[in-house]
N, C-alpha and C positions, 0 to 999 in steps of 0.2 A: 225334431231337435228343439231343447228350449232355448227361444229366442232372446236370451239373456248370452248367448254363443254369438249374436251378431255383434255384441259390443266388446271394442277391447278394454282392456285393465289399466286400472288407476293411472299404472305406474309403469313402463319397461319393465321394472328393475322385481316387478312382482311375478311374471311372466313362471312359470313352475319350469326348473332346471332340465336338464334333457336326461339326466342320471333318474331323474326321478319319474320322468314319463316312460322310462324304460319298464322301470318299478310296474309302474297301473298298468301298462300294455301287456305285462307278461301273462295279466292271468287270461289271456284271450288264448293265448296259442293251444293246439289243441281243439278249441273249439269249434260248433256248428257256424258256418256260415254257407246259407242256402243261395247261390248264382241263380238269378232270373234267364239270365241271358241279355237281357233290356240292360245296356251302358247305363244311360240315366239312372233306375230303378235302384241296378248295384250299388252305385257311385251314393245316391243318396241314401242306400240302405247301410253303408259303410259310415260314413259321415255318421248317422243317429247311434251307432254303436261305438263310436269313437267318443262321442261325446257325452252317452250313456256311462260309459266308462269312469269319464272325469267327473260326471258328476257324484261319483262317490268316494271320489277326495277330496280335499279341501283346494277352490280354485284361486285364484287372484281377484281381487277385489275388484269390482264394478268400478268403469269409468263415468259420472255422471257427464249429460250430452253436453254443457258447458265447457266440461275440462278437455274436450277434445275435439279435432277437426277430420273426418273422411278427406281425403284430397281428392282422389281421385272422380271425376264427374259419374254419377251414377255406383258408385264405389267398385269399379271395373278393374277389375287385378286383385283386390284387397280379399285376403284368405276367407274362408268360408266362416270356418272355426274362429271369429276373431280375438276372442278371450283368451287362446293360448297359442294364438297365430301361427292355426296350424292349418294346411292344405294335405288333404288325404288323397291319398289312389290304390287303387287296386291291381293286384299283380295276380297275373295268370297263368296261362303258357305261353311258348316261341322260345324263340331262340334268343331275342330280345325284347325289353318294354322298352315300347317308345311313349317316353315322356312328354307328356305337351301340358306347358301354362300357358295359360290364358288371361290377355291383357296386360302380361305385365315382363320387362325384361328381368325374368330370374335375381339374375348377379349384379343389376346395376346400383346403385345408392338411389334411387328414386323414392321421393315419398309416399306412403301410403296412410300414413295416421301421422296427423300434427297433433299436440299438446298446446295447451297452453300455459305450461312449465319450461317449455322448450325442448323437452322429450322428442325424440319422433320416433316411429317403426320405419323403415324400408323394407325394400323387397330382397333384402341380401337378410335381415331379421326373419322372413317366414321360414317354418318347418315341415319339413318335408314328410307326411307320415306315410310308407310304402310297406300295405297288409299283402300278404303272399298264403295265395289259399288258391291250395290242391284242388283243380278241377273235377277228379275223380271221384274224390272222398269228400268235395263240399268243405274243406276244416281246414283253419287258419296258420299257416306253417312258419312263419315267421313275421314280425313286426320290424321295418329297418327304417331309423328314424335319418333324417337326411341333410344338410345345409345346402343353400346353391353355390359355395365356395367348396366343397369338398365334391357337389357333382361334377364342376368345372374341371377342377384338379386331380379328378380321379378320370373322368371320361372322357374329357372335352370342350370347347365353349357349346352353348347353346345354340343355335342356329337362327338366324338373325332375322326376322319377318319382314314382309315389303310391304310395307306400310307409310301414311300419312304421317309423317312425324308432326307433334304439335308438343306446344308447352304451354302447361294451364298453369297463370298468374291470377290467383283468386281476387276477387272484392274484397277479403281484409289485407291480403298482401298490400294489395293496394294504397287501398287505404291507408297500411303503417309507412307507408315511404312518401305519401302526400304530406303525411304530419310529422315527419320526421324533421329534424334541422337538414337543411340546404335541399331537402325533397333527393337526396341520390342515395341509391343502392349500391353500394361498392366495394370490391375483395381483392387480396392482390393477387399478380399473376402466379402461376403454376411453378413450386421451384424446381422444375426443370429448367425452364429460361428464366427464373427472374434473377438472378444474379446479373448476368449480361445485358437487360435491359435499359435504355438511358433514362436518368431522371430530368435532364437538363434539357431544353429545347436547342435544337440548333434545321434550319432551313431540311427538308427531305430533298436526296438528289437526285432520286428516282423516281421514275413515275408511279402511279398509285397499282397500276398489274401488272408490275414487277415482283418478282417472288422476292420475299420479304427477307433480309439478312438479320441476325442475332442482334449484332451488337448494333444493328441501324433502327430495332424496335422502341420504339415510345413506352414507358411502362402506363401501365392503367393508375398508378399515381398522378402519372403526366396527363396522363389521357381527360383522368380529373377532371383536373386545373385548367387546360387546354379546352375543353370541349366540355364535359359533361356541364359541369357549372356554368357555361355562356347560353347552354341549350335551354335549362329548366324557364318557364314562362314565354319561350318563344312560338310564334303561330307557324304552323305548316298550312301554306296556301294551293291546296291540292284537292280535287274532287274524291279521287279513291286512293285506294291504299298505295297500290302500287306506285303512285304518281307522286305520294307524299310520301314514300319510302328514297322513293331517287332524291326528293325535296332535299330531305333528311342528310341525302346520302352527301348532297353540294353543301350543303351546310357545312360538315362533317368534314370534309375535304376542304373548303375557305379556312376554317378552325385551327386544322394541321398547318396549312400553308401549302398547300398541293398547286400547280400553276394549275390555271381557268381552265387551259385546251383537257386538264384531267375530266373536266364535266361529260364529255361528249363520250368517256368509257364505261358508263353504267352500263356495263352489260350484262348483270346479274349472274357473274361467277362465284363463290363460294372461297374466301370468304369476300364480300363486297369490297373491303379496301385492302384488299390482297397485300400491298407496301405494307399496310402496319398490322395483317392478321388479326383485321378488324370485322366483325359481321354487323351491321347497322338493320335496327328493326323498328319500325313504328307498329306500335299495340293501342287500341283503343275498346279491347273488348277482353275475355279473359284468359285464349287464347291465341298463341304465336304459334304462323308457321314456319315450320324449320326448313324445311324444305329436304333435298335431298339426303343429306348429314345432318347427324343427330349428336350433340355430346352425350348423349344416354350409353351410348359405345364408344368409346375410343377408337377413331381409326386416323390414318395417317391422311392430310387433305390435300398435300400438298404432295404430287410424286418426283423422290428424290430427296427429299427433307424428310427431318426427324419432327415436325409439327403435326399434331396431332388436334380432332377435334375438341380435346380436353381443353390444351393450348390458344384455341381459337377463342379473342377476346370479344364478349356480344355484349354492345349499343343494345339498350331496346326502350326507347321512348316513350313512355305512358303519356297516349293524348288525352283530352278531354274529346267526346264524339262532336260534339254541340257547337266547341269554340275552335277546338284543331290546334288549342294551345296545348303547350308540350308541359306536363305539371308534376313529372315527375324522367328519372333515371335510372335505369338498371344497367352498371356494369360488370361484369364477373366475367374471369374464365368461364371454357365451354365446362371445367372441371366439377363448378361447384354449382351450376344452376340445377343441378338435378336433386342435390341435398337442401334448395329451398326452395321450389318448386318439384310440378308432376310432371311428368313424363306423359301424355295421350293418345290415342288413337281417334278420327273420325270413326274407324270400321271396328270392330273385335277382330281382333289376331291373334296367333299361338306361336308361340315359342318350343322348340323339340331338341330333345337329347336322346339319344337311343340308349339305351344299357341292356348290358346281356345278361341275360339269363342267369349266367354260370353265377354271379357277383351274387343273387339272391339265392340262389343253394346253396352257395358256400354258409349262409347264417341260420339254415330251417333248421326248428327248433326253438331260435334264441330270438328275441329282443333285443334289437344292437343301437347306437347311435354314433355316426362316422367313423366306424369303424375301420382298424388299420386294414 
């Protein structure tokens, strides 16, 4: 495959239409395709004839390496095909294909290609290319082109991986919230609760892991002015992370106005200031661990509440390693850290959807894309 396929295009907005990969795929059906039997072998012998394809239309302009960013470390998740960001598989027999990507959560808004336009790709943007070739006859019986919003909404969610949650905060990220006015990152809450939110300070009358009430949250406007702003240039006096993370976390609780004896509850529940559905993080490197929950999924953190980890407001500290001074802030809902940041893995993992059989005979013959 030529390696002008690793990089993606200019532009988004250049990306060739899905009506029109319909177009170039069609002239495949019917055609020889010889199964090795070897996974790998196929999978890459597919891939060269996919791409063999396109290259006999006209593609999307080249990204020069300036005008764009891989996020992801190793470019782990990020589609094979990137010039038309497209990921291939091969479909056989059974009863079902089971689907599995690799590295990356399908359906989430997580980044995989930053611009420096402010463009981005995610992993809800990849295309799903699924060739269907008759075991018996060797020859390619249908083309079905796919999004991971219509595989969700047609079969299911995807099945969720046990995995190290992390989130990769790069060196330019960095960088642009060092040099930023007031050094903070900040978004406001999710409006499902920010209506309800207070903007005005008034004493907390609860303790800080007490499940947290609507209309008793601090908005992250507040949280601001209150916290984030008194924290930037502050030292955390702490050998390791963990110790400067509790640091962080009494700071953070002195700030709100939480009484003293709250010190003595750092017990690393989720979110850490449970009262204001606050997760507090010190980062001095370019990955944060999430820990158990992840906002990459939305799930409910709290049982019996309507809060979600989208909903879950994260603190995360940018230190200096050297000084332990605090030089910068990230605050955001759990909702939008994944649309500017990555989503990681320590390990490779896979992601699996089953689909049955039946769904890809219903199309042999045709070239479809999200078809009713």
């Amino acid at each position: 495959m030529n390696n002008d396929f690793k990089t993606p295009p200019k532009s988004v907005k250049m990306l060739t239409s899905p009506d029109i990969l319909i177009k170039y795929f069609s002239e495949l059906l019917g055609k020889s395709f010889i199964l090795t039997g070897k996974t790998r072998t196929d999978g890459s012998n597919l891939r060269k004839l996919i791409a063999n394809t396109l290259e006999k239309a006209p593609l999307p302009e080249l990204s020069s390496k300036d005008q764009y960013e891989i996020v992801p470390p190793k470019g782990k998740g990020v589609p094979k095909i990137r010039r038309e960001f497209i990921d291939t598989y091969l479909v056989t027999s059974g009863v079902s294909y089971n689907l599995q990507v690799w590295n990356r959560m399908p359906a989430s808004h997580s980044l995989l290609v930053k611009y420096e336009s402010g463009e981005s790709l995610k992993c809800t943007d990849v295309r799903f290319v699924f060739v269907r070739v008759f075991i018996d006859r060797n020859i390619i019986a249908s083309i079905v082109i796919l999004t991971p919003e219509y595989i969700e909404n047609k079969f299911g969610k995807f099945g969720k991986p046990t995995l190290k949650n992390q989130l990769l905060i790069s060196s330019k990220a960095r960088k642009a919230i060092y040099e930023s006015e007031g050094k903070i990152l900040s978004f406001p809450d999710t409006k499902k609760i920010a209506y309800y939110l207070k903007d005005d300070y008034t004493s907390p009358t609860t303790r800080m892991v007490e499940d947290p009430e609507l209309k008793e949250l601090f908005s992250i406007r507040l949280l601001k002015r209150l916290v984030a702003e008194k924290l930037v240039g502050q030292k955390l006096d702490a050998a390791a992370t963990k110790t400067r993370g509790q640091a962080l976390e009494k700071l953070v609780l002195d700030l709100l106005g939480y009484e003293k004896k709250d010190d003595d509850l750092l017990y690393g529940a989720f979110p850490d200031i449970r009262n204001q559905l606050l997760e507090v993080k010190v980062q001095d490197t370019q990955t944060v661990d999430l820990g158990r929950f992840s906002p990459e999924r939305e799930e409910v953190v709290i049982e019996g509440s309507n809060f979600t980890t989208f909903d879950v407001r994260y603190l995360i500290a940018l230190t200096n390693p050297k000084t332990e001074i605090i030089e910068g802030i990230i605050l955001s809902p759990g909702e939008k850290l994944g649309e500017l940041f990555s989503y990681v893995s320590a390990e490779s993992y896979k992601c699996q959807r089953a689909i049955p059989m039946a769904f890809f005979d219903k199309y042999n013959g045709q070239a479809v894309f999200n078809p009713e």
